[in-house]
C-alpha positions in Angstrom: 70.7 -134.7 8.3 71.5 -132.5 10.9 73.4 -129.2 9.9 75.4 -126.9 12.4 75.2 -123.1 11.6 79.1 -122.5 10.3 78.6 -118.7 12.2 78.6 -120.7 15.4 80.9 -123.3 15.0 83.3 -124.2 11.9 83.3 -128.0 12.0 86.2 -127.9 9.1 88.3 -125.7 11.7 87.2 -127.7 14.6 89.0 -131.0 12.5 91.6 -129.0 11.5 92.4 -128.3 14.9 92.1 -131.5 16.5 94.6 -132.8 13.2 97.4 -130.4 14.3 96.9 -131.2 18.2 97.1 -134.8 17.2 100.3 -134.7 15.0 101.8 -132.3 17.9 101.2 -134.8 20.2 102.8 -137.5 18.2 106.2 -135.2 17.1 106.1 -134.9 21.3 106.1 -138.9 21.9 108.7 -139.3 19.2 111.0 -136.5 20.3 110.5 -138.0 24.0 111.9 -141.1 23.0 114.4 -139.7 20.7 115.4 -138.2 24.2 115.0 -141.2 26.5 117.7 -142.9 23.7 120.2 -140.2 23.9 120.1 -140.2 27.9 120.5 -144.1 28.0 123.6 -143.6 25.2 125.1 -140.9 27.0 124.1 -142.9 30.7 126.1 -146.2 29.3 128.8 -143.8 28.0 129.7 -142.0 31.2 129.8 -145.7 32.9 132.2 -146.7 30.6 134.1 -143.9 31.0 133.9 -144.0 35.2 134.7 -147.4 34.9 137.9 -146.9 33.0 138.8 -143.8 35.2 138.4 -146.1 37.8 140.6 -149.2 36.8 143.1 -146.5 36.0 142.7 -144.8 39.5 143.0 -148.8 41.3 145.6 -149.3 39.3 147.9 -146.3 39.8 146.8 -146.5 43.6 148.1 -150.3 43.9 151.2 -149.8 42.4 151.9 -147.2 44.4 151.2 -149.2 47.6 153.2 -151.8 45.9 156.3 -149.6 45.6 155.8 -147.8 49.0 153.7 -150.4 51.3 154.1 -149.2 54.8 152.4 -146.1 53.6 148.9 -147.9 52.9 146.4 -146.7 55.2 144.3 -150.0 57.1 141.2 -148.9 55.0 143.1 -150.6 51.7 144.2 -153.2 53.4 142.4 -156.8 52.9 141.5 -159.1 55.7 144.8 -161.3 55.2 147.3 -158.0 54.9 145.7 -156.9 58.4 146.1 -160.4 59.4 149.8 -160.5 58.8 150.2 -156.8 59.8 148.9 -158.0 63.4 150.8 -161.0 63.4 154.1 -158.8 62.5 153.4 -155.9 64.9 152.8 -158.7 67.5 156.2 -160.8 67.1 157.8 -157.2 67.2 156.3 -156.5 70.6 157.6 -159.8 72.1 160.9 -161.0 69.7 162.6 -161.0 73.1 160.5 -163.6 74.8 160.0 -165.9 71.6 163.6 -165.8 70.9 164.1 -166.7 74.9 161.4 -169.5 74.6 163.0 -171.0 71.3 166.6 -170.9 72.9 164.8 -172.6 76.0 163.6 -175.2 74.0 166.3 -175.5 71.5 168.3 -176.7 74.7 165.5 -178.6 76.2 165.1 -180.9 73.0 169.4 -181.0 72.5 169.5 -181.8 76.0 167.0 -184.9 75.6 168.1 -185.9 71.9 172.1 -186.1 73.2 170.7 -188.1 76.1 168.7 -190.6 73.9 171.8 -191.1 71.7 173.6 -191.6 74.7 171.9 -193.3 77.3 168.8 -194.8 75.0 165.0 -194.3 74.6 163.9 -195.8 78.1 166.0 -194.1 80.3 165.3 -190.5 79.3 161.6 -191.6 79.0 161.3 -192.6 82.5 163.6 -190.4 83.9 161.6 -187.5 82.2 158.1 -188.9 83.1 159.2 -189.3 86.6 160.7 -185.4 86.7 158.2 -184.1 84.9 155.4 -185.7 87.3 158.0 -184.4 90.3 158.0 -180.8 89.7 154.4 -180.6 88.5 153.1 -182.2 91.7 156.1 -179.3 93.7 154.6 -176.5 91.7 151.0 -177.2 93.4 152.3 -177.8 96.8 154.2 -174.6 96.4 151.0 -172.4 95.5 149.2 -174.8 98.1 151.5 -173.1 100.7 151.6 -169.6 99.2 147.6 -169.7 98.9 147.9 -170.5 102.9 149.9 -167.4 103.5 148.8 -165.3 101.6 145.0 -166.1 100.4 146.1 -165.5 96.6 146.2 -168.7 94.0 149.2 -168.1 92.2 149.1 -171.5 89.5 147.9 -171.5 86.4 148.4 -174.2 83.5 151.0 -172.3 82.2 153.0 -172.6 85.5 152.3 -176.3 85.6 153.5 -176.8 82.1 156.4 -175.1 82.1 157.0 -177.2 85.6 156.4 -180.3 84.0 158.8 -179.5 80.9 161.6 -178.5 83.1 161.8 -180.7 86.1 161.7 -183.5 83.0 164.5 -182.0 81.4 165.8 -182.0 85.0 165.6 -185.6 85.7 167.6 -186.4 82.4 170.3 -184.6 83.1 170.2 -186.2 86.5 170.9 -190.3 84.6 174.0 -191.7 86.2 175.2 -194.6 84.1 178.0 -196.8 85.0 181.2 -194.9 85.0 182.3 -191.0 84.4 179.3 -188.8 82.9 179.0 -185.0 82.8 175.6 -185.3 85.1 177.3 -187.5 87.7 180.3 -184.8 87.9 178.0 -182.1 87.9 176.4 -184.1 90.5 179.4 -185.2 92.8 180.5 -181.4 92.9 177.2 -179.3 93.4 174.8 -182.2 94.8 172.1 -183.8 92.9 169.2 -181.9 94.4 170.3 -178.7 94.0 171.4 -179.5 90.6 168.3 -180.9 89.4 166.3 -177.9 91.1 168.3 -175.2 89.4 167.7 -176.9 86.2 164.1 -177.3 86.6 164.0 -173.5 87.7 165.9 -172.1 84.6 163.8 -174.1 82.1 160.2 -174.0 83.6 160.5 -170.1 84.5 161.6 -169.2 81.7 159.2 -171.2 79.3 156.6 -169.5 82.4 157.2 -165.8 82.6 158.1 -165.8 78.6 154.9 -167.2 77.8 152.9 -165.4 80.4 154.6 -162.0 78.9 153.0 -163.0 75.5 149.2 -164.3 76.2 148.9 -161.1 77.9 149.2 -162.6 81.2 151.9 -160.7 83.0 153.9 -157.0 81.9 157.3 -157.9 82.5 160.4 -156.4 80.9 163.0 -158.3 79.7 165.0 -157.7 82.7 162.6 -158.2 85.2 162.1 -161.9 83.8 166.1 -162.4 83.3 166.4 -161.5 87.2 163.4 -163.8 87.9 164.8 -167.0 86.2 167.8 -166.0 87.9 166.6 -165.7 90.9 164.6 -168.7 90.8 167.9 -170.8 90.0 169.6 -169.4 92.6 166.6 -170.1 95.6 165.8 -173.6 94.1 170.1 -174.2 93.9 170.3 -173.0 97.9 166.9 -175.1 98.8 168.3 -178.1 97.4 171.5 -177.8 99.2 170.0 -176.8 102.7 167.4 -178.8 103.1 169.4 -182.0 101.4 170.6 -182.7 104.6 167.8 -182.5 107.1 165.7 -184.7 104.6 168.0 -187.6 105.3 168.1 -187.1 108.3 163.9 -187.0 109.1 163.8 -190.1 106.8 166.7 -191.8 108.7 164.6 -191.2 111.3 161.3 -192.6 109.9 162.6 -195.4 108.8 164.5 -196.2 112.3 160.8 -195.2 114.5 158.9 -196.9 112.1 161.5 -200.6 111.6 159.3 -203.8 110.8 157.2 -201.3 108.3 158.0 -202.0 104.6 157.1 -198.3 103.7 159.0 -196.5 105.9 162.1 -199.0 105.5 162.1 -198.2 102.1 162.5 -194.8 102.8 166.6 -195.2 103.8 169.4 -197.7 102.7 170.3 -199.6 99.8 166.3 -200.7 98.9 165.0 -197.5 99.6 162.3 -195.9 96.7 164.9 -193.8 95.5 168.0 -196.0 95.3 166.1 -198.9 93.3 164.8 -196.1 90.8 168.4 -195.0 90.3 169.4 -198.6 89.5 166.5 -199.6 87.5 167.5 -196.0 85.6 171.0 -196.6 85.3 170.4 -200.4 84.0 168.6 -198.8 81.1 171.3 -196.1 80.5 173.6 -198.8 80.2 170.9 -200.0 77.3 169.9 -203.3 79.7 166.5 -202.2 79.7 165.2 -201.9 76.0 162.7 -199.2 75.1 159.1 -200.2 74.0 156.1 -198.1 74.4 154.1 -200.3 77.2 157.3 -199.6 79.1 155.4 -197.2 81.6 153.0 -200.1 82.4 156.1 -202.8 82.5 158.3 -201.0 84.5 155.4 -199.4 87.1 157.2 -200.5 90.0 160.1 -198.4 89.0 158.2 -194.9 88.3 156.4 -195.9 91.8 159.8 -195.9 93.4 161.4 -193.0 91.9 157.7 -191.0 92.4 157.7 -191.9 96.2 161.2 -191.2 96.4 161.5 -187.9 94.5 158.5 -185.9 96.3 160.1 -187.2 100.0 163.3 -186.0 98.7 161.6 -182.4 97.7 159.0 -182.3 100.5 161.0 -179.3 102.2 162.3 -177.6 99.2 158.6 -177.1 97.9 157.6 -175.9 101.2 159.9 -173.5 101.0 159.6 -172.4 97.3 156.0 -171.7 98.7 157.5 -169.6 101.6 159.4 -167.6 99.1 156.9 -167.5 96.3 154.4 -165.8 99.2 157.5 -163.4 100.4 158.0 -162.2 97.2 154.6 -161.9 96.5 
């Protein structure tokens, strides 16, 4: 057996020793995870407790918002509350122009519904498909001319639209049944022309410069457009009327230069494009001509004539909107 000299080494203090390191080592692990338990306890508790300060804070902070609301900052706000907030500030910035475009159309859509009630369903339609198509086609020969003088395009599709809206609401007012009607004594005092021009200018400028104002388009004051749609009544009411008579008169002309020519024939007299349209339109005011929806394709002949007719009859006043337009511009 071997045998260690005790005045060298004590083998009972040597296992004594490594006894008490062990059990030290073992109070250490347990106290550690004693600790780690404590620190997860008091961990979960201060959640808790942030979590409930929290909801408190939310709380307090959305009633407040809900009792004073225009003093939320955009940071609190949620994608729909900036959303409306836009959509708000925007209608502030132009209440003037939508409240012009609704009272434009408010009348536009009277105007038509009275006439339906009236005069029926297939006059107004082809009366307004035949205005609308009238002033559309002016509005491009008028920039055609301006873009001559001037070298600038001034159309856009917001131009044409509103063209189209208001030389149709233009040719409605223009139906002339048989007998006494407030567009025939409108007509018999002021002229037709000028009448129908002034109406077209009112409604498709101000649907125009209103809606130009809001996509961004234009910068106009509320004034400056007031005294555009005024002035363009006033120019298209004066074309109408100066140029009225020389159109006759060049298409008198025609018709005389050219005789033996069905086209030019038509352009004067009793048969001309323009009197046949007013009959076929006044037969269907006077509900002769029933409305169905192929009537564009039935009655071809008749949006032919008043086509033909309408754009010699407003040759010279779109050359001279065009004239003015480039003036102005």
């Amino acid at each position: 057996m071997l045998s260690i000299d005790e005045s060298i080494c004590d083998v009972d203090d040597v296992i004594s020793s490594i006894k008490s390191s062990t059990q030290t080592q073992e109070d250490k692990i347990e106290s550690l995870e004693s600790l780690k338990e404590n620190i997860n306890e008091y961990i979960s508790d201060v959640m808790i407790i942030d979590q409930n300060a929290a909801d408190a804070i939310n709380k307090s902070k959305n009633d407040f918002y809900d009792k004073y609301e225009y003093l939320k900052p955009d940071i609190e706000k949620s994608w729909l509350e900036e959303k409306v907030d836009n959509a708000c500030e925007w209608c502030k910035e132009h209440w003037k122009e939508i409240v012009a475009i609704v009272v434009t159309i408010v009348i536009a859509v009277g105007i038509i519904c009275i006439s339906v009630a009236t005069f029926g369903g297939a006059a107004v339609a082809l009366a307004a498909l035949v205005g609308g198509i009238l002033s559309t086609v002016g509005q491009l020969a008028s920039n055609i001319v301006t873009y001559a003088i001037t070298g600038k395009w001034q159309g856009s599709i917001l131009d044409y639209l509103g063209a189209f809206i208001g030389g149709a609401v233009g040719g409605i007012l223009m139906i002339n049944p048989a007998g006494t009607s407030c567009s025939a004594l409108i007509g018999s005092i002021f002229g037709k022309a000028g009448v129908a021009l002034a109406v077209d200018a009112f409604v498709s400028t101000s649907l125009t410069e209103n809606f130009k104002n809001i996509f961004g388009i234009e910068n106009k004051s509320f004034t400056e457009i007031s005294l555009d749609i005024c002035g363009s009544v006033v120019f298209a009411f004066i074309l109408g009327k100066v140029f009225e008579g020389p159109t006759k008169a060049i298409t008198q002309k025609m018709a005389n230069k050219f005789s033996g020519i069905q086209a030019f024939e038509r352009l004067v007299g009793t048969h001309s494009y323009s009197a046949d349209f007013a009959r076929q339109i006044t037969r269907a005011a006077n509900k002769q001509v029933p409305f169905k929806f192929d009537i564009f394709s039935r009655y071809f002949k008749t949006l032919r004539n008043g086509l033909v007719g309408g754009y010699i009859e407003g040759f010279f006043e779109n050359i001279g909107q065009g004239g003015i337009d480039a003036i102005k511009d």
